[in-house]
C-alpha positions, -999 to +999 in steps of 0.1 A: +543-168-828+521-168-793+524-196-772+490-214-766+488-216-729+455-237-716+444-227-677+427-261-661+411-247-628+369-255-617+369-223-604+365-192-622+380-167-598+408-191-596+413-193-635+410-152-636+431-149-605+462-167-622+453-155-658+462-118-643+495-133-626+509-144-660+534-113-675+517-087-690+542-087-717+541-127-724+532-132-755+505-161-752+470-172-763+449-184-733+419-210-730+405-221-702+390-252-691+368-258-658+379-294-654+406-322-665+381-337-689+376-304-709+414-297-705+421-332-722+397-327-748+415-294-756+445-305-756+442-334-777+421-311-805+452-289-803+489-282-796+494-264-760+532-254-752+524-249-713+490-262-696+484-249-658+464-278-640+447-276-608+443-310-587+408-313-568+385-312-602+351-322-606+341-349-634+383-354-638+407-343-613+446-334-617+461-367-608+437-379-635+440-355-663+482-362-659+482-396-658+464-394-689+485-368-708+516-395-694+497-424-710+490-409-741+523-389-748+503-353-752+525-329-758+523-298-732+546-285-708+520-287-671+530-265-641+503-279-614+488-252-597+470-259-563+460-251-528+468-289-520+504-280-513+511-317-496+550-333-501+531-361-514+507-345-538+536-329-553+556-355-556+533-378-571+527-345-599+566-345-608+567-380-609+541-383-631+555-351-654+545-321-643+576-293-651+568-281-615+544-273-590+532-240-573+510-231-546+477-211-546+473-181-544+498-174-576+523-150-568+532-129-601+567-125-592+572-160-588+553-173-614+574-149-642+606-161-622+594-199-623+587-193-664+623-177-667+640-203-654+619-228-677+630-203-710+590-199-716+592-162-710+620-140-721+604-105-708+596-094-740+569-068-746+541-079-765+504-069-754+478-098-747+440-096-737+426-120-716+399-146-727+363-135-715+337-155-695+300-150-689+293-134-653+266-149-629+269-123-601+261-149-574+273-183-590+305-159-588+305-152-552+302-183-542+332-193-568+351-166-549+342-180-515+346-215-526+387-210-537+392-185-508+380-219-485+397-245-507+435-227-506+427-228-466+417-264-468+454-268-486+472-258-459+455-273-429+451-310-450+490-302-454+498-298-418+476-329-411+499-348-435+529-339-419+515-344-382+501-377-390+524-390-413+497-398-441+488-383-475+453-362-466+424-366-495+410-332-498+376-327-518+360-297-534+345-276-505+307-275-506+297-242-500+262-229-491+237-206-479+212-220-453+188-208-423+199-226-390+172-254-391+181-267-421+221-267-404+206-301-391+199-316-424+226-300-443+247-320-414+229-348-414+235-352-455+275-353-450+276-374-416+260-411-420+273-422-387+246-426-360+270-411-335+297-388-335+320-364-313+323-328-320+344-298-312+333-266-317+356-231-315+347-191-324+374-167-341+368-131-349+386-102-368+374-067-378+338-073-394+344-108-396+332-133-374+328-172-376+325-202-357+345-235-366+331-272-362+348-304-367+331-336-363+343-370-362+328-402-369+331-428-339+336-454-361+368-437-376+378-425-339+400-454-331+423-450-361+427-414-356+444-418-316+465-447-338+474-425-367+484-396-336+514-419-322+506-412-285+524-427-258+498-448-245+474-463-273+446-477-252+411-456-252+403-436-224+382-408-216+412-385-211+430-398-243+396-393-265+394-359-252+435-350-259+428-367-295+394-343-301+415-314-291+447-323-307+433-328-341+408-298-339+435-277-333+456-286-362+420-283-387+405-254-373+441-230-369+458-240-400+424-232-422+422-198-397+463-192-409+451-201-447+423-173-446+443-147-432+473-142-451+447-144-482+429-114-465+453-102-448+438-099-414+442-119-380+419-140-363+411-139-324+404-176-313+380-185-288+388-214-265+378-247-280+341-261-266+335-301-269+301-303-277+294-336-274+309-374-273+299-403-285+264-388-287+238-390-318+243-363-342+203-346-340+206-346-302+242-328-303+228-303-336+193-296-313+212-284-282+235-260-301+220-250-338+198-222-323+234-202-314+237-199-358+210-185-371+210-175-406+247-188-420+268-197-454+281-233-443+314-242-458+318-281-456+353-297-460+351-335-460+391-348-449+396-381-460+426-404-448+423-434-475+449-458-464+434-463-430+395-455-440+396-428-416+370-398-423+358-368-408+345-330-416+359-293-407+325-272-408+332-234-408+300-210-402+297-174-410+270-150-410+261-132-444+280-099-430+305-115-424+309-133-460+302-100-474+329-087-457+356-112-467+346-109-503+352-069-501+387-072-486+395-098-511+382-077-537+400-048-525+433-068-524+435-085-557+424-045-569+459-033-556+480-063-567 
């Protein structure tokens, strides 16, 4: 008899991506579901031996959809699957019943060894098709983008956490396709704050270019030099500036690390630029927007709850240069 295995993941590529990863020879009937409501609802209809559950859902997320599978004794095996590879978030998955966690991108080797060592897959030859989905060439790209972004965002809220000491909230990246005068608004819609600080740095690598901005709310900025353990804890100029740098560096290289062993290139980094302190978010936006042009703007909202800190990693591309990502990505998953 197959085993009735349920994918939980809001993006499509994703939910393709680890389909494929899953032994050929695995004898298994797979649904899918785009968020931890639907997954619920499917798994309470019906019996699922193994359900894979991303965290950072719309409508229900991970934390969410297991708490309530805890709660309500539903029986299914969950292997958590995400680009949120925190101590903490894992933890909290294990502790809550999760068989085990992996971390985004799904390696096949790994994920047939993991399933081994569970005794769900005994290498058995059996032939499977995978479940088909309807295709929206451009609500697809962007899907593509948006998991590409969101298994960087992993890894840099995951260095955070263990620079800082504290569990990193990490949303669903907003991604979007914009002229430059409309960066203001876009900006403007995910930044309340009258006045903020900004650091801004480039990176490049064959046909891909891109320019990284991470902004932080004044309000929040006190907390941050706190939650960084310097030596000296008063505010000054000089500390401000080492805090800016400091905590751009950590965002903006661990994302850059995240994208390029997904597309297996290397970025060139470009000194990081301050463009502005303590200075009112249209004035710093007029001064530089005109350098961007047409762009896909990738927003990542960070969120430290415990200490109601908050503040956003912007990452800018050109068209080209998303076009280009998406054809070495394509390339790559052709070959594995």
């Amino acid at each position: 008899m197959a085993i009735k295995v349920l994918i939980c993941d809001d993006s499509k590529f994703a939910r393709r991506q680890l389909a494929r990863a899953i032994p050929k020879h695995w004898d298994v009937e797979i649904q899918f579901a785009e968020d931890g409501q639907q997954a619920l609802d499917l798994i309470r209809q019906g019996r699922f031996d193994v359900t894979f559950l991303d965290l950072n859902m719309p409508v229900l997320d991970g934390y969410q959809a297991m708490q309530a599978i805890r709660d309500e004794d539903l029986q299914t095996m969950v292997i958590v699957v995400s680009g949120d590879v925190q101590h903490e978030a894992r933890t909290r998955m294990l502790q809550l019943g999760a068989l085990d966690f992996i971390a985004k991108p799904v390696n096949s080797q790994k994920l047939t060894s993991l399933l081994q060592q569970f005794g769900l897959y005994d290498g058995n030859a059996i032939g499977r098709e995978l479940p088909q989905e309807d295709d929206d060439e451009l609500q697809d790209r962007l899907d593509i983008y948006r998991e590409l972004i969101n298994v960087a965002m992993g890894q840099a809220g995951d260095k955070l956490a263990q620079v800082l000491g504290e569990f990193i909230h990490l949303p669903i990246p907003n991604v979007n396709q914009i002229a430059s005068s409309e960066l203001s608004m876009a900006i403007a819609e995910i930044q309340h704050n009258s006045y903020v600080s900004a650091v801004s740095q480039g990176f490049v690598s064959a046909g891909i270019k891109g320019e990284a901005l991470v902004i932080f709310n004044d309000t929040d900025f006190g907390n941050l030099v706190r939650l960084l353990k310097y030596k000296s804890q008063q505010l000054s100029e000089q500390l401000e500036i080492e805090a800016l740098m400091d905590l751009s560096n950590i965002l903006i290289g661990a994302c850059l690390n995240g994208l390029s062993s997904q597309l297996d290139v290397s970025f060139s980094q470009n000194h990081p630029i301050i463009l502005g302190r303590h200075c009112d978010l249209e004035q710093l936006l007029k001064s530089n927007v005109s350098r961007w042009n047409q762009v896909v703007a990738i927003e990542i909202g960070y969120s430290i709850d415990s200490h109601n800190v908050h503040f956003d990693l912007l990452l800018l591309f050109p068209q080209d240069a998303m076009d280009a990502m998406f054809d070495k990505l394509m390339l790559l998953n052709a070959e594995a």
